[in-house]
N, C-alpha and C positions, 0 to 999 in steps of 0.2 A: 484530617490528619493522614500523612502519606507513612504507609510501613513496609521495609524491605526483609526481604529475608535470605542471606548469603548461603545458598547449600552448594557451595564450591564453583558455581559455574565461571570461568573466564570473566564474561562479562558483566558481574556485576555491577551497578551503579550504585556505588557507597555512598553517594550524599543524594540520591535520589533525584537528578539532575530532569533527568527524562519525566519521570512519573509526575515531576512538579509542573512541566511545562504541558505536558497533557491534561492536568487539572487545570492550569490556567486559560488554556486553550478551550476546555468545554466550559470555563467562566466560574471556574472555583479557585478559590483562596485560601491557598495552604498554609498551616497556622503550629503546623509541628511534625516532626518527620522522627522516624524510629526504625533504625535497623537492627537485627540479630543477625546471629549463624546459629546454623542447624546442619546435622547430619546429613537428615531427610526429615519432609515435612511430617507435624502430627497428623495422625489421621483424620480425631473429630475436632480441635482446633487450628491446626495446620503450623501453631505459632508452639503450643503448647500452655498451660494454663495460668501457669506463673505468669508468662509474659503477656498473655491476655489479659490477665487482673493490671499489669502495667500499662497496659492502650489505655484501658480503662480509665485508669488515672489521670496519666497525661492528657487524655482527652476530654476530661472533666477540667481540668486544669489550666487548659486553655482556650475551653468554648468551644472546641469541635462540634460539627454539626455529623460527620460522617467521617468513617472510616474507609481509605485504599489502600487495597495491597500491591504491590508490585509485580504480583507474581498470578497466575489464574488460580481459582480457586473451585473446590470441587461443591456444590448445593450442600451436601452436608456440611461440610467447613464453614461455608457461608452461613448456615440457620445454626449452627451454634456458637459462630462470633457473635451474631448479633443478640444472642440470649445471653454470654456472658459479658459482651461490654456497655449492652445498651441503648447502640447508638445502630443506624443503616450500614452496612461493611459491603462493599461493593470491589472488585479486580478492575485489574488491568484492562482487561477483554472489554468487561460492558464501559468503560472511561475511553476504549476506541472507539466502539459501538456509538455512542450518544454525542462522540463529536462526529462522526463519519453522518451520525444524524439530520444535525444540525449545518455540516456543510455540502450536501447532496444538493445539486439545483436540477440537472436531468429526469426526465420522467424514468429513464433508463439505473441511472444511479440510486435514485428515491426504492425502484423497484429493489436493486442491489443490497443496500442497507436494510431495507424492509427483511428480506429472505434472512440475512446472517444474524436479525432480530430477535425473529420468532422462532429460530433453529435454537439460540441460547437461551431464550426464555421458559421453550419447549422442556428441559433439564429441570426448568428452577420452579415449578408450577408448586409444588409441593409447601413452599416457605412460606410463599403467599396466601395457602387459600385453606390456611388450617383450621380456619371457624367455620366452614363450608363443609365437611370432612364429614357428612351424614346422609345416609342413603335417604334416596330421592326419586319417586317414578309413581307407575299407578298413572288411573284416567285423567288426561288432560296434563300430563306432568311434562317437560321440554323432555326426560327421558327415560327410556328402559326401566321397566322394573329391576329395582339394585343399583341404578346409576349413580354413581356417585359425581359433586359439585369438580373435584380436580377430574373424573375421565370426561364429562362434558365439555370443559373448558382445552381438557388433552386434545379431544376429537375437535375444535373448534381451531385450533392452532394449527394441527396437522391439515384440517383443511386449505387454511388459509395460507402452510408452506405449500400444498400443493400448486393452488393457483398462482402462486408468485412465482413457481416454475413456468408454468407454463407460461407465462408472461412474459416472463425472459429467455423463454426459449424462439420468441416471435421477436425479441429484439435481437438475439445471437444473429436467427435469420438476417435480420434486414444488414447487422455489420457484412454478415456475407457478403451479399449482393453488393456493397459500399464495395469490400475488398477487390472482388472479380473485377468490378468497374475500375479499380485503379491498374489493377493488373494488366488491363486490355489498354488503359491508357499509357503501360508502357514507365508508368510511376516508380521510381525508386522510395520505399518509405523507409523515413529514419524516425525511431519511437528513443524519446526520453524517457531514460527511468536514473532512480536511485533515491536512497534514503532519503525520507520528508524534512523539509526547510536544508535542504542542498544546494536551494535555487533554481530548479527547474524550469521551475514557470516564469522567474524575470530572464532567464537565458532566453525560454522559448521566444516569450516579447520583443527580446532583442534582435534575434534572427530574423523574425517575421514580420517584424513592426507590428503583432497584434494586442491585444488589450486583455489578454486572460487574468485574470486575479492572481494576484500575488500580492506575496504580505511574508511577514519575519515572523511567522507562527508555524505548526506543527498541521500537516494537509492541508493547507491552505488550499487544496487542486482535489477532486474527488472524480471530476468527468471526464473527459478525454475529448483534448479540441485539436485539429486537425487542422492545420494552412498547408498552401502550399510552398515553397521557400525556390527562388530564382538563386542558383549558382554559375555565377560564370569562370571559368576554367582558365586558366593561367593563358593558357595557346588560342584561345578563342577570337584575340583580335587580329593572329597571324593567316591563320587558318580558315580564316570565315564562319567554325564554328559560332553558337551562338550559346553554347554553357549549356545547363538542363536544368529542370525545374525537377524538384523531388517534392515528397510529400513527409510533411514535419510534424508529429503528433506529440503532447503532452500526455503524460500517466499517472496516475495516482501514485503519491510516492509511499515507500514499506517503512516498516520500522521493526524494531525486532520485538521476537512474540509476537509476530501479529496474527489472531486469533487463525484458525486453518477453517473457521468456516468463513471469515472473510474474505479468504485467497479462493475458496470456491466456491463466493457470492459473487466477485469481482472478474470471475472466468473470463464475461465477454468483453469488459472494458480491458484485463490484462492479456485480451489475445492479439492485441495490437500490439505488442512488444515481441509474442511469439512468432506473429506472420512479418517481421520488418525484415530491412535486406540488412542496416545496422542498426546498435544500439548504442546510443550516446549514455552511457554510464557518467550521472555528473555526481561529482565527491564535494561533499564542502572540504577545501582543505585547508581551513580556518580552524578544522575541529580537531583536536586531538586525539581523538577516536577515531579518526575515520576508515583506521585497515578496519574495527570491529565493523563499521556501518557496511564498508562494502562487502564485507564477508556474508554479512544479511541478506542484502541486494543479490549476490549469489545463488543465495540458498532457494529465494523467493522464485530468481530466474528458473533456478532447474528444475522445481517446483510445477513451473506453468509451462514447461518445454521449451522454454528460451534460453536455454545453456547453450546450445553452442552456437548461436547467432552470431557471427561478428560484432565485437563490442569496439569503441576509441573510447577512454576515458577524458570525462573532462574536468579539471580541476576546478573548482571555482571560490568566487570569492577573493581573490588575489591581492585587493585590495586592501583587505584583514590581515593580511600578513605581515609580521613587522620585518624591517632589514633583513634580518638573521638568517628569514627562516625562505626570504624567497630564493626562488631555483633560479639555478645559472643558465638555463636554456629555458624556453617557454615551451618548447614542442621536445619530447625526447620517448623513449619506450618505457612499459616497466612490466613485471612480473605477477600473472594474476592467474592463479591456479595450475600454473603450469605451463601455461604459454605467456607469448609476447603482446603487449597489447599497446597499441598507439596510445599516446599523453598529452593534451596541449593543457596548456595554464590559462583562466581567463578572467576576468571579473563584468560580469552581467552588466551591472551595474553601471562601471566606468567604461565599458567598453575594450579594454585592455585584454590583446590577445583574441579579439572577435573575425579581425582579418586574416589570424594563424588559422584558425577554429574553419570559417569557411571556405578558405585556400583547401584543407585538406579534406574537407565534406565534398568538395568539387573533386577533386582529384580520385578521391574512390567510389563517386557517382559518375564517373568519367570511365572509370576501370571498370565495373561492372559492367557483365555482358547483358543485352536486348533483353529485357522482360518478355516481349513476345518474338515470333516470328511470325510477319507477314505471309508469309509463302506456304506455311504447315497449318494452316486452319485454323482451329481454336485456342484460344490464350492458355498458356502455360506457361505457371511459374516454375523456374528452374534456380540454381544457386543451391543454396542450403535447403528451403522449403521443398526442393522437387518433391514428391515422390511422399512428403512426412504429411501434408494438410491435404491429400487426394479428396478428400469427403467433402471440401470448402469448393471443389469445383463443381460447374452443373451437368448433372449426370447425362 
């Protein structure tokens, strides 16, 4: 049973659009959906009691097996939904968590998801382990005279986030080393991002001719895979040039609310979006929503220091659109925070607008000045990055 609860924000999802495709996506079926409005939330129901005794019902009503909220929910909120309706009551947060789970393939990503796991669970220790809840120690005892069943299992957790640091601090390292290495090769990188099921990952396919996964679901994309993409440049058969090769990376797409230990579980797969020289900002624009989605995308940007990267927007999906609503120009400017930002229209899929798309990816890989200089010694990045990622170079 999916439940929302309207406390004024903008973007509420009144028929719970979002939250439905996120349980279908971790492989749940939603069976009844219930929104309210609130001021602000209850403090020890979050819904208030009335309307709790109403989950209740409805949930009995139609067989629910578990209750989601649409909104995060605090451990206490949570251990007394579930003592007044009965049922498992789980958020938003852990409904990303357990699909981010279930689609991690990287030993890198797996570690990712692991971290932003046990950092949530770390909160909730208390709901779970209340028959446990008696001191325990003395000779031969696993603890401390006094120890109690949830600080054993606290200090067990806390270990186990430490080590998963430190784990990914040895994988941060080796992106390093990737990065410098493209750097010295003189690599333009272009990192995709934007809201999940945007179609990122069949544009990436398209570009690159590669095989990444993709699919019409919600993160379909969790790791971050890297080609390289040959553009050749409009002047290149006059000139003798021969175009440039840049380096073309996929990113875990955002979504709103997405939990903020996820965004700094995800540091080193989302720091490929902060070291690019562009960002392909692709928008489904098939969705009705989409200035809310890419306002998210924003947020997440400035979030990970990738706000003022050069962005192009890519529209996609074009294909989706009926008559009406397509654009009289496929390539045009529009207005994104305050500046100007390039626009092409494309559809992945058909291909429509994919020779707009890399005419102009050539053109501002063309424009962009030498990654390195030959003649001045050691590699350095210049543009936007100079001077901002000093600590990613080798000392």
């Amino acid at each position: 049973m999916l439940v929302g609860v309207d406390l004024g924000a903008p973007h509420f999802d009144g028929e719970l659009q979002e939250l439905g495709l996120l349980a279908e996506t971790a492989g749940m079926d939603p069976v009844a959906r219930l929104t309210c409005r609130r001021k602000a939330p209850d403090a020890a129901l979050f819904v208030g009691s009335g309307k709790a005794d109403e989950i209740r019902l409805l949930a009995e009503a139609e067989g629910a097996q578990e209750v989601l909220f649409d909104q995060a929910l605090s451990p206490a909120q949570q251990r007394n939904l579930e003592r007044a309706i009965g049922l498992p009551v789980n958020d938003r947060t852990l409904l990303i968590l357990e699909i981010f789970a279930q689609r991690a393939r990287s030993h890198e990503g797996k570690l990712q998801v692991e971290l932003a796991r046990l950092q949530y669970l770390s909160t909730r220790l208390v709901r779970r382990w209340s028959h446990l809840e008696r001191q325990q120690g003395g000779i031969g005892g696993r603890g401390g005279p006094g120890e109690t069943q949830i600080e054993l299992d606290r200090r067990m957790i806390g270990e186990s986030i430490k080590r998963t640091k430190e784990r990914l601090i040895k994988v941060k390292r080796q992106r390093r080393t990737q990065r410098r290495q493209r750097e010295r090769r003189e690599t333009f990188n272009i990192s995709l991002v934007g809201y999940t099921n945007a179609g990122k990952s069949t544009l990436f396919n398209a570009l690159v001719k590669a095989r990444a996964y993709a699919a019409d679901q919600l993160f379909a994309t969790l790791d971050t895979t890297t080609r390289q993409l040959y553009l050749a440049h409009a002047g290149a058969a006059e000139d003798g040039s021969a175009g440039r090769s840049v380096s073309l990376s996929d990113t875990v797409g955002f979504i709103r609310d997405l939990p903020h230990g996820l965004v700094e579980a995800f540091q080193a797969t989302l720091q490929e979006a902060a070291d690019a020289d562009l960002l392909l900002h692709v928008v489904d624009a098939a969705n009705p929503g989409f200035p809310e989605q890419m306002a998210e995308v924003q947020r997440v940007l400035h979030d990970i220091g990738a706000g003022g990267v050069p962005q192009l927007a890519v529209f996609n999906k074009l294909d989706a659109l009926d008559e009406s609503r397509r654009p009289h120009a496929l390539q045009d400017t529009m207005d994104v925070e305050g500046r100007s930002v390039g626009r092409v229209f494309v559809s992945a899929r058909t291909g429509e607008g994919l020779p707009l798309l890399r005419a102009e990816l050539a053109r501002r890989a063309q424009a962009a000045p030498p990654l390195n200089n030959p003649t001045s010694g050691p590699a350095t990045p210049i543009g936007h990055n100079h001077g901002l990622h000093s600590r990613d170079l080798d000392e």
